[in-house]
Phi, psi and omega in degrees: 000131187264158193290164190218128172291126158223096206087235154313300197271161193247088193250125178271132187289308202287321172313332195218058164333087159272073165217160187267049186264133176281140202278028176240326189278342177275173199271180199273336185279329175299323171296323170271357128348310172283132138344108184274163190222135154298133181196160168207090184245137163301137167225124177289162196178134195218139169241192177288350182221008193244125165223096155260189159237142208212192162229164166271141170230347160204156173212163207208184176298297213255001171176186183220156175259100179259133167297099177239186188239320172252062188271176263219138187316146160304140188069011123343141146243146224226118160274128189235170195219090158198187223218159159282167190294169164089309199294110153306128165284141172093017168257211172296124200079015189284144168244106183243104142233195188233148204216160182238108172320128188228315170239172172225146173250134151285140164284126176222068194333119179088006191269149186290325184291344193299048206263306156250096180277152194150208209194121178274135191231116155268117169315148161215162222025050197293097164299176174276350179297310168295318172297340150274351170282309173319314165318319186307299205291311223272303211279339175288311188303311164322287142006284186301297169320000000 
């Protein structure tokens, strides 16, 4: 399958993986491969003793950014929840995975760097029904931008 235009954007499949390579086995140049998308979606989001709520501020094949003040340690696992706008949570087009903190911006008051503060989640375990629904959300944003 060959790459495919939409708009502007370029989204290549094999890029924003779609294979049945799980987005956890790939290496850091291959992650950055996948395409980030500018999004701004709410998402709900539970560790074991946490059930908060935040926004995505990019999202990719293989993982998302979320802007919090409070994230969560590296390596936390995350139930993450959330929809395209216009999408009702717990209906149709709703997206439920499951994701692993892999880095943190500290919130840090008064610091000049402090612009995004927030927690990078790599996915984990994607079936393919989710992943095609993430391709989908990711190729509509693309699209849009």
């Amino acid at each position: 399958m060959g790459a495919k235009a939409k708009g502007d954007a370029l989204i290549d499949p094999v890029a924003v993986g779609d294979s049945p390579i799980d987005a956890a086995a790939l290496s850091d140049a291959e992650r950055r491969r996948a395409p980030r998308v500018l999004v701004d979606l709410e998402v709900d989001y539970a560790s074991e003793d946490n059930y908060l709520f935040a926004y995505i501020t990019d999202i990719s094949a293989t993982g998302i950014f979320i802007r919090t003040t409070t994230p969560e340690a590296p390596g936390t696992h995350l139930n993450l929840r959330f929809a395209p706008h216009g999408q009702g949570r717990g209906g149709e087009g709703e997206i439920e995975v499951e994701g692993e903190v892999i880095w943190v911006n500290p919130y840090r008051p008064g610091a000049p760097d402090n612009l995004h503060p927030g927690m990078g989640i790599r996915f984990v375990g994607i079936d393919d029904e989710v992943r095609s629904d993430l391709l989908e959300l990711i190729r509509r944003f693309a699209y849009l931008s």
